[in-house]
N, C-alpha and C positions, 0 to 999 in steps of 0.2 A: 522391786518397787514396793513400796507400802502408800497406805493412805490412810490420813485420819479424815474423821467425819465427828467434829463437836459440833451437838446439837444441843438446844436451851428446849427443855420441858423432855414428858417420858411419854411412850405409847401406850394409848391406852386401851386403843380397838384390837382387838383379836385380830381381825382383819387384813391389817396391815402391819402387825406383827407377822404375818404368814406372808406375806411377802416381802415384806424388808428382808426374813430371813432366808427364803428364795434367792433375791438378787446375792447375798451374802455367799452364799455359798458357791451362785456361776460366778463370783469373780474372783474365788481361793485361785482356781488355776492361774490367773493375771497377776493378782498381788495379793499381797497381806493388808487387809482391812480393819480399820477397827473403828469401832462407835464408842465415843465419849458424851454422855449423858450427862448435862447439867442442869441442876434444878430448875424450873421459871419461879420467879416472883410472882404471890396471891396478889392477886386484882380486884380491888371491889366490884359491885356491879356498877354501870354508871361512871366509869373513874374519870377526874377532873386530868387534865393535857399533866401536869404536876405529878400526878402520883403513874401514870403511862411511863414519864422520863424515870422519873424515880426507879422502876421497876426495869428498865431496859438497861439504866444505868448499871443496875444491881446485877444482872442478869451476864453485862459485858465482861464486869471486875470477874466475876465467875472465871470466865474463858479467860481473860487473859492471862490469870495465875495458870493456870494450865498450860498457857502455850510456850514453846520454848523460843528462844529468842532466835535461831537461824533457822524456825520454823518457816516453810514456803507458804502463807495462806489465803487461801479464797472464800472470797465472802459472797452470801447467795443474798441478792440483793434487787429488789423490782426496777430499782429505777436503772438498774445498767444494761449492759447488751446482751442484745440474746442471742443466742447461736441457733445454727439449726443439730443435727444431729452427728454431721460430718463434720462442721466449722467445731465441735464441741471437743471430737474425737483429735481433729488437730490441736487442737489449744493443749489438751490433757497430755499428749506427747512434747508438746512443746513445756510444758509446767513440768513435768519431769524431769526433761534435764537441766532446767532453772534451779530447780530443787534436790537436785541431785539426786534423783529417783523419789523425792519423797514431799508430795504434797499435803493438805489437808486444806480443808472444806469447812465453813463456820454456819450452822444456820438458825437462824434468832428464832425466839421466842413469837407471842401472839402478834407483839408490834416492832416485830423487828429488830436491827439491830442498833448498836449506841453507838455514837460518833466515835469513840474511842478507840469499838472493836473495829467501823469501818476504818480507821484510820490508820490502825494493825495489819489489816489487810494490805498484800502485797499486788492482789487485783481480785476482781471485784464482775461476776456475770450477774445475769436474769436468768431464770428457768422459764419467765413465761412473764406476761403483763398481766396475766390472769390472779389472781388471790386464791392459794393452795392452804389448807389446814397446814401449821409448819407441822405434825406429824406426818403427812403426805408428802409434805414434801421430802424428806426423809429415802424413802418408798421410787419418787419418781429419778432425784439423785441417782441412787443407785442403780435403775434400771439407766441408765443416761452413762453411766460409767461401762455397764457390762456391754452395754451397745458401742462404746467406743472403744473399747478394747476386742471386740468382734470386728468393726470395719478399721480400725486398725491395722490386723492382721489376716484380713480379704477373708474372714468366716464368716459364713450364710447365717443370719439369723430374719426370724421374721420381721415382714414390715407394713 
């Protein structure tokens, strides 16, 4: 099983660099993981609706040269459903053999993503209705992945 995880902008808290790399490492024994870091687009302060699209626009082109065309992808997205922790861990077995062992994950920048990339997407969850830093979200992703490849396979982890 492998999984990509493209994310738009880079980390920049210590913080949660020590944890991204934490989840990184419980879920070598699961699969092969990798992070694809894509630039975000500068933002003025203040930016007008115009230069938002502009920069989400710029941000999608990004991803989509990247993505391969019988790529399986999931976009992380507020306005869709959300799972709890178990309906999470179902889906991700069920995306697997969709994908043929091999999914990937997309998650935007400051304002999200561009019609283009949702439209790329082959489906599409919420992590939450909540507003996560997208470096955080990053962080929580992961931990959300090594928790469903534990109740997947009936291992004890904290709850």
């Amino acid at each position: 099983m492998k999984i990509k995880i493209y994310a738009i902008g880079k980390i920049k808290e210590n913080y949660l660099k020590v944890g991204i790399n934490e989840y990184l490492e419980r879920i070598k024994p699961y699969s092969n993981i990798e992070i694809i870091e894509v630039s975000d687009e500068p933002i003025v302060d203040n930016p007008k609706e115009s230069d938002i699209k502009l920069a989400i626009n710029n941000e999608g082109k990004k991803v989509l040269k990247l993505i391969k065309e019988n790529e399986y992808l999931i976009g992380l997205d507020l306005n869709k459903k959300e799972l709890n922790s178990v309906e999470f861990a179902d889906f991700l077995i069920k995306k697997f053999v969709i994908g043929g062992s091999n999914i990937s994950f997309v998650i935007g920048g400051s304002y999200g993503l561009s019609e283009e990339l949702k439209n790329r997407c082959n489906d599409s969850i919420s992590l939450s209705k909540m507003t996560f830093l997208h470096q955080m979200t990053r962080l929580i992703l992961l931990e959300q992945i090594y928790r469903a490849f534990k109740i997947n396979r009936n291992e004890t982890y904290h709850k």
